[in-house]
N, CA, C and O atoms as a printed pandas DataFrame, in Angstrom:
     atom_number atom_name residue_name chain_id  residue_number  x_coord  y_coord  z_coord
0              1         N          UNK        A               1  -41.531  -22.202   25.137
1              2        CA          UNK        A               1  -40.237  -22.312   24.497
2              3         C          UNK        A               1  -39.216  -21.506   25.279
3              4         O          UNK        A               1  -39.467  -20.474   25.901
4              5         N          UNK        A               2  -38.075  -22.079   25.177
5              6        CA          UNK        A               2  -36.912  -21.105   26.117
6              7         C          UNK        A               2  -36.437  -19.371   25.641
7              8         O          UNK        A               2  -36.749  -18.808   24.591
8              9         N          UNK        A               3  -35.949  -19.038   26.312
9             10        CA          UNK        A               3  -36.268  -17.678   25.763
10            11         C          UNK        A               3  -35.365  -17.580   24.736
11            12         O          UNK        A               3  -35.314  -18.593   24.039
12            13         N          UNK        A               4  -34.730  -16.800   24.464
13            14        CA          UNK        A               4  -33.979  -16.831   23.162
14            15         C          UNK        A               4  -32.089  -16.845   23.553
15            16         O          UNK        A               4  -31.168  -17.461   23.016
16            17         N          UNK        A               5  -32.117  -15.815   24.776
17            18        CA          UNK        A               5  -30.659  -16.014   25.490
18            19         C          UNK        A               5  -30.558  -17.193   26.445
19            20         O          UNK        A               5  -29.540  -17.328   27.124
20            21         N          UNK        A               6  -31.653  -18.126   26.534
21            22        CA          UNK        A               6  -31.444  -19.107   27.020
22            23         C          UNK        A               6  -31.054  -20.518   25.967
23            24         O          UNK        A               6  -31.247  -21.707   26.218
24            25         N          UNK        A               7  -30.503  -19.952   24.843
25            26        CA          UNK        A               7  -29.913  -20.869   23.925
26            27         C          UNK        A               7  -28.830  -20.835   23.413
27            28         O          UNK        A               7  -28.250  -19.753   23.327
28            29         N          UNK        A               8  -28.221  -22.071   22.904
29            30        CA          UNK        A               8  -26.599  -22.005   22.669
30            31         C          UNK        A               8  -26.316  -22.090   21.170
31            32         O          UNK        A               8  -26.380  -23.198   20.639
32            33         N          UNK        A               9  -26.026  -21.074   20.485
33            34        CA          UNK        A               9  -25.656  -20.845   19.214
34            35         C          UNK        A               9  -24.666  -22.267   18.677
35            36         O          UNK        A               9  -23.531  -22.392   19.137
36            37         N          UNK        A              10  -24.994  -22.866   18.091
37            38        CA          UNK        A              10  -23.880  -23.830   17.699
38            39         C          UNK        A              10  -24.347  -24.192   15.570
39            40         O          UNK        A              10  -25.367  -24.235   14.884
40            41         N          UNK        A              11  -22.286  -24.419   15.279
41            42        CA          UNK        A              11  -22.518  -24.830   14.043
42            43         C          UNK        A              11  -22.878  -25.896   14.098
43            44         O          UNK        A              11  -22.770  -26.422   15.205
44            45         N          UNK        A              12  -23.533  -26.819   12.852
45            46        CA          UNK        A              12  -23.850  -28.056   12.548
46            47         C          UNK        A              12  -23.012  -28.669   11.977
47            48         O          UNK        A              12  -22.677  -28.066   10.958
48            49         N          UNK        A              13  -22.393  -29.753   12.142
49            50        CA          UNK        A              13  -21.074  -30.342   11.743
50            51         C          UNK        A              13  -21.476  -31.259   10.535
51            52         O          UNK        A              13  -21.041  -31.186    9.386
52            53         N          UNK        A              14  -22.385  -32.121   11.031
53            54        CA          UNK        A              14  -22.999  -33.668   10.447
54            55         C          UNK        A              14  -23.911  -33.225    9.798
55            56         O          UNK        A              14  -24.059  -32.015    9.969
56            57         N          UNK        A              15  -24.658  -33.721    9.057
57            58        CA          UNK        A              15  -26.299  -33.768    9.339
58            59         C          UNK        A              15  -27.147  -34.757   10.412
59            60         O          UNK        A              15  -26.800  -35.901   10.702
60            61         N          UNK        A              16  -28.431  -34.005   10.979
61            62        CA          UNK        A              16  -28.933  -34.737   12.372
62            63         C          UNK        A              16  -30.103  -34.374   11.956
63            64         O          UNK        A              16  -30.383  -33.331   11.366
64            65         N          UNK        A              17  -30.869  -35.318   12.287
65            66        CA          UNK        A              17  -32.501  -35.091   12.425
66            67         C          UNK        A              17  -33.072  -35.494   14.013
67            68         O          UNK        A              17  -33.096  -36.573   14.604
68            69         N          UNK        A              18  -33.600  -33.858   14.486
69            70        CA          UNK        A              18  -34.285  -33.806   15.689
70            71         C          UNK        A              18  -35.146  -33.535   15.726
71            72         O          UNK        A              18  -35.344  -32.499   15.092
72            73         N          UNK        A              19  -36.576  -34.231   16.547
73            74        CA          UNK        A              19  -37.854  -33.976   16.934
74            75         C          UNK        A              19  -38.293  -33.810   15.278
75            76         O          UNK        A              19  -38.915  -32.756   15.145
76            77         N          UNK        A              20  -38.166  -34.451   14.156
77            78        CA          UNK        A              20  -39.026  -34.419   12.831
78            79         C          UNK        A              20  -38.116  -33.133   11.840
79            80         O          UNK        A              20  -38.378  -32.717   10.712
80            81         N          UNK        A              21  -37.306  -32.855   12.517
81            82        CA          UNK        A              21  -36.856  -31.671   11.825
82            83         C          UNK        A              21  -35.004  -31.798   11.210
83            84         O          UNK        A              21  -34.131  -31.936   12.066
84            85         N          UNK        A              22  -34.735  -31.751   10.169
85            86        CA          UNK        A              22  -33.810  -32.093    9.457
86            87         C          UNK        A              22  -32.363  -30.876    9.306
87            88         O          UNK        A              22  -32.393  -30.185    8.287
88            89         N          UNK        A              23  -31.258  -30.665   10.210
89            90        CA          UNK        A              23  -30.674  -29.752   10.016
90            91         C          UNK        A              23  -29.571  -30.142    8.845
91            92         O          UNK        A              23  -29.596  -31.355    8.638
92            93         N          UNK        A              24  -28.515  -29.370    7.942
93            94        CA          UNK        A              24  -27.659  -29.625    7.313
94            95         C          UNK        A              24  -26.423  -29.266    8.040
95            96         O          UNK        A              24  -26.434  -28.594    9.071
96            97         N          UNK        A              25  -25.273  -29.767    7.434
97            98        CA          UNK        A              25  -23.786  -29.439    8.367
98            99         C          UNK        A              25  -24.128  -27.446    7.932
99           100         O          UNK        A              25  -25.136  -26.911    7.472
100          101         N          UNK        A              26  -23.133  -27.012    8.236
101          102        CA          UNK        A              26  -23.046  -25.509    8.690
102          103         C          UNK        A              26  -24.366  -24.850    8.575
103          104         O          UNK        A              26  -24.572  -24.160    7.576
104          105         N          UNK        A              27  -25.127  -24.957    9.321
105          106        CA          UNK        A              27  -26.294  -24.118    9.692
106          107         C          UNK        A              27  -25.856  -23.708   10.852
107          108         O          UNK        A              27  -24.810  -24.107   11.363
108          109         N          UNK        A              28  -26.768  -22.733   11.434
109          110        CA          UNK        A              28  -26.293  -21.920   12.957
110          111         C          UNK        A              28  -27.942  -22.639   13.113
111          112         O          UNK        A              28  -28.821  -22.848   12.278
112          113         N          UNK        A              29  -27.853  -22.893   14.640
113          114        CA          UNK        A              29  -28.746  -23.281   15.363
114          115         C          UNK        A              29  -29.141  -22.991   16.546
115          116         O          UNK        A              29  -28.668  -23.836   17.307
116          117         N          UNK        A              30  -29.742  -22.261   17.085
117          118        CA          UNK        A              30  -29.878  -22.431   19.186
118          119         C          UNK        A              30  -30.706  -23.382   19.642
119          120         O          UNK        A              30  -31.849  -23.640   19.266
120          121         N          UNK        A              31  -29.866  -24.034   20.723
121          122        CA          UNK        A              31  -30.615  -25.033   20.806
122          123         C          UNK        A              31  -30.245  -25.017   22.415
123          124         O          UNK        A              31  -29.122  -24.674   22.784
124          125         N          UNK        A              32  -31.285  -25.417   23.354
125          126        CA          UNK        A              32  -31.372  -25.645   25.001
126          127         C          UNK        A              32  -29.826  -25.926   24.960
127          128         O          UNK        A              32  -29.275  -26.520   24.033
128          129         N          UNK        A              33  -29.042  -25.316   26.334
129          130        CA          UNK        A              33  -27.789  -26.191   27.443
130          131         C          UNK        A              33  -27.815  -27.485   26.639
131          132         O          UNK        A              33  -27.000  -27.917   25.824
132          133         N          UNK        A              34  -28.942  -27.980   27.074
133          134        CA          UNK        A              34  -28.482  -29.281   27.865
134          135         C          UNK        A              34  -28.239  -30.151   26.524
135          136         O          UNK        A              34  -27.246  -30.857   26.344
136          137         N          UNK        A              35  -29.453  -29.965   25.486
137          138        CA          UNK        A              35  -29.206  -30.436   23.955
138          139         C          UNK        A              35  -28.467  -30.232   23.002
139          140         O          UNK        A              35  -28.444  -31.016   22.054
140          141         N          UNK        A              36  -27.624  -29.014   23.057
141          142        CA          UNK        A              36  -26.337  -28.485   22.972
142          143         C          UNK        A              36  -25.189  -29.478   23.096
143          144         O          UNK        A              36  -24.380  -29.920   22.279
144          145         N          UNK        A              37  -25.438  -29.723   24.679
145          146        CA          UNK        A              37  -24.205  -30.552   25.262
146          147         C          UNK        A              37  -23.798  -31.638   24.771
147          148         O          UNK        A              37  -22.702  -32.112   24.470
148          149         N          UNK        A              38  -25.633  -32.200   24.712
149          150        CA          UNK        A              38  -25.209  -33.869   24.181
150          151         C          UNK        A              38  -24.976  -34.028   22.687
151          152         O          UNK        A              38  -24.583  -35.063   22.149
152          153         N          UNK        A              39  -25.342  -32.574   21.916
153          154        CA          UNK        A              39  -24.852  -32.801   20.380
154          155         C          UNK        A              39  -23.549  -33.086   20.295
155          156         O          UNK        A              39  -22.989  -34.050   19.773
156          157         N          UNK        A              40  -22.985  -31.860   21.035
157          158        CA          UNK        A              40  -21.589  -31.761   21.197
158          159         C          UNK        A              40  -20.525  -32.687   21.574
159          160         O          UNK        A              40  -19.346  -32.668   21.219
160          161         N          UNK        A              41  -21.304  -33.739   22.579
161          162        CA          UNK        A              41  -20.458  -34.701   22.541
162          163         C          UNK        A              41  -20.287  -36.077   21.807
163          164         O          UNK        A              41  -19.643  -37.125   21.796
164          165         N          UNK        A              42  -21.605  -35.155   21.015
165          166        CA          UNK        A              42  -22.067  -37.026   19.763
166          167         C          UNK        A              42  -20.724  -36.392   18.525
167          168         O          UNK        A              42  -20.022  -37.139   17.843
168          169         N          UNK        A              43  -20.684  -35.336   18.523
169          170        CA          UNK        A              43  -19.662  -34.659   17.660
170          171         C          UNK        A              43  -20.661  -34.217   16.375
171          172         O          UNK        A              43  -20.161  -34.410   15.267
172          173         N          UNK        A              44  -21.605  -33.818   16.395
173          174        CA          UNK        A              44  -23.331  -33.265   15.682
174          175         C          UNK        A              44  -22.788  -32.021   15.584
175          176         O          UNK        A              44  -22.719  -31.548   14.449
176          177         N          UNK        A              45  -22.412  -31.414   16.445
177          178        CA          UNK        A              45  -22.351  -29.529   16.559
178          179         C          UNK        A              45  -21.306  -29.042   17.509
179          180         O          UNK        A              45  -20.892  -29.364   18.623
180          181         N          UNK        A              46  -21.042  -28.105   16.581
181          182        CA          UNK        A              46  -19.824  -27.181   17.395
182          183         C          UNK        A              46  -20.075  -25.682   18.474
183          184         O          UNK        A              46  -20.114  -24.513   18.092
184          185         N          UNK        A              47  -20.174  -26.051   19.471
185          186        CA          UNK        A              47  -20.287  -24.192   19.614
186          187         C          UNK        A              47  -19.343  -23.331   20.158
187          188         O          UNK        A              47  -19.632  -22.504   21.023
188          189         N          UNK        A              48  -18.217  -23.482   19.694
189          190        CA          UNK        A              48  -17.437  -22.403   20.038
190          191         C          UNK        A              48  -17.715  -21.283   19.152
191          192         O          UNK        A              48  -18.576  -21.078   18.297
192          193         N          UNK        A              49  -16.456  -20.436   19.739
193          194        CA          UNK        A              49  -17.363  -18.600   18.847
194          195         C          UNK        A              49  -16.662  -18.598   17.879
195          196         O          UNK        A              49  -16.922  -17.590   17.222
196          197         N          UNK        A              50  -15.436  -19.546   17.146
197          198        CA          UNK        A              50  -14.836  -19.583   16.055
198          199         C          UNK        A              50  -15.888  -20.778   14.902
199          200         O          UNK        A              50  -15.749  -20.704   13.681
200          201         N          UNK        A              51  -16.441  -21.347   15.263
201          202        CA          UNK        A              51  -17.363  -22.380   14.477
202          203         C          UNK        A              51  -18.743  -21.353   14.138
203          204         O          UNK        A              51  -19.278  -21.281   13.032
204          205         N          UNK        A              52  -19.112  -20.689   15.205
205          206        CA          UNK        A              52  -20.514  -19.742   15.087
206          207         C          UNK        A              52  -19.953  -18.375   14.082
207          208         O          UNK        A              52  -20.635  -17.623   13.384
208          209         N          UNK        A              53  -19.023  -18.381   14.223
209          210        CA          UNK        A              53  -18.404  -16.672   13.152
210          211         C          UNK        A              53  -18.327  -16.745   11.711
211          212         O          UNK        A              53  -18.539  -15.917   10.826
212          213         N          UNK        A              54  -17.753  -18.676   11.713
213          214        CA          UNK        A              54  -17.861  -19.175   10.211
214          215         C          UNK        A              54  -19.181  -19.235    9.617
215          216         O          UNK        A              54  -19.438  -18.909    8.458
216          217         N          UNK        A              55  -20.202  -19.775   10.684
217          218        CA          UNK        A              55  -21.229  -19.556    9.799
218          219         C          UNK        A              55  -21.857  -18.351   10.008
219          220         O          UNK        A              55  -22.953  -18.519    9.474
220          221         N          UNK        A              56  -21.829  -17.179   10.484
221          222        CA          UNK        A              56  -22.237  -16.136   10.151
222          223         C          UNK        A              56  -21.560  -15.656    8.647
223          224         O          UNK        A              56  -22.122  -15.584    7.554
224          225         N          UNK        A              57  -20.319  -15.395    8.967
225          226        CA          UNK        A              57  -19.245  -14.947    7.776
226          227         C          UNK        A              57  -20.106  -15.774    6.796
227          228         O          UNK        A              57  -20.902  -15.088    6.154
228          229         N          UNK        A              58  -20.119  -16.995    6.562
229          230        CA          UNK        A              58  -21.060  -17.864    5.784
230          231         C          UNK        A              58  -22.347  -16.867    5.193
231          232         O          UNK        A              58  -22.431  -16.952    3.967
232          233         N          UNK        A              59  -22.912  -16.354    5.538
233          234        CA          UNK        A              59  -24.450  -15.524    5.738
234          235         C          UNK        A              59  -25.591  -16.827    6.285
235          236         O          UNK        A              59  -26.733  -16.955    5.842
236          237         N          UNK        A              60  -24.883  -17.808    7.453
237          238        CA          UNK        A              60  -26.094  -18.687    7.804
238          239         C          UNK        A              60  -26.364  -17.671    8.674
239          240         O          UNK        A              60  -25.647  -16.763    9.093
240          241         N          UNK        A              61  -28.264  -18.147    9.027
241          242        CA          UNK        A              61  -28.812  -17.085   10.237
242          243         C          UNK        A              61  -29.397  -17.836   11.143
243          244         O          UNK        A              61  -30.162  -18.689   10.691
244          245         N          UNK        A              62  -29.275  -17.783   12.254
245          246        CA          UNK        A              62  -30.251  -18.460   13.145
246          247         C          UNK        A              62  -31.269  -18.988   13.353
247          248         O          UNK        A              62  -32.112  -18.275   13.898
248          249         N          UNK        A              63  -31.637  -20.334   13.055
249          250        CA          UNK        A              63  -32.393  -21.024   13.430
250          251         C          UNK        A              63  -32.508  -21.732   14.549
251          252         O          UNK        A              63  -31.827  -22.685   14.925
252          253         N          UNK        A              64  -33.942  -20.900   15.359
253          254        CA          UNK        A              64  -33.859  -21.692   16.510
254          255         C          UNK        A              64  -35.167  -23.192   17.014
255          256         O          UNK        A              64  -36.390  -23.308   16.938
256          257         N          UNK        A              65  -34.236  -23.919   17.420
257          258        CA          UNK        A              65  -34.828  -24.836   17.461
258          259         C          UNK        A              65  -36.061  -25.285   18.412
259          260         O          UNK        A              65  -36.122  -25.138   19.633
260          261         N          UNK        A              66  -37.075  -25.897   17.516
261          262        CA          UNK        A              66  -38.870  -25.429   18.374
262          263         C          UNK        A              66  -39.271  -26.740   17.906
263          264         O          UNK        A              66  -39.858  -26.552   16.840
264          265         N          UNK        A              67  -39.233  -28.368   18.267
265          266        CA          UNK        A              67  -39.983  -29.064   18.594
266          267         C          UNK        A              67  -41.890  -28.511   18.371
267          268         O          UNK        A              67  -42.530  -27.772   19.119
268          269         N          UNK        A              68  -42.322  -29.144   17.193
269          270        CA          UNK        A              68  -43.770  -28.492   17.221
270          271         C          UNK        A              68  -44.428  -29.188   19.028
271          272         O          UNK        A              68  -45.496  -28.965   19.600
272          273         N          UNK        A              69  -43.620  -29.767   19.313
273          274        CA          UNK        A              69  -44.567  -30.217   20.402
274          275         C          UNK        A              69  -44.438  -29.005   22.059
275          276         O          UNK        A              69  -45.079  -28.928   23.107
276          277         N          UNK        A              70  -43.254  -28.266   21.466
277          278        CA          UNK        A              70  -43.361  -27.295   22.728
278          279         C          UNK        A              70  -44.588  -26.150   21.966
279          280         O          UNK        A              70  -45.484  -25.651   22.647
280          281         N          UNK        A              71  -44.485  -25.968   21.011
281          282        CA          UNK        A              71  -45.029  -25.057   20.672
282          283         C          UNK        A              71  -46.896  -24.669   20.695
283          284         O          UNK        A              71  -47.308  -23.590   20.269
């Protein structure tokens, strides 16, 4: 699994289901660059540091994202 600073904090906008696993809109998530990117441009997730502050301020906590198949 990637290390942990090798992931990109992002809010959840939509709801999305990845690799069997079901997120809700404002959850905090880390998730790889690259899966990040393409959420971001499906319009799935936000990661700027004003979208990630709301859901802290929120009390969401980090969930990071683990495919049982890397694991």
């Amino acid at each position: 699994m990637a290390a942990k600073k090798d992931l990109v904090s992002v809010r959840v906008l939509t709801a999305v289901r990845l690799d069997d696993i079901d997120y809700r809109a404002d959850q905090l998530v880390g998730f790889p660059q690259a899966l990040a990117e393409s959420l971001e441009k499906s319009g799935s997730v936000d990661p700027h540091k004003d979208a990630v502050a709301y859901c802290k301020a929120q009390g969401a906590e980090l969930i990071e994202h683990s495919p049982e198949s890397e694991e």
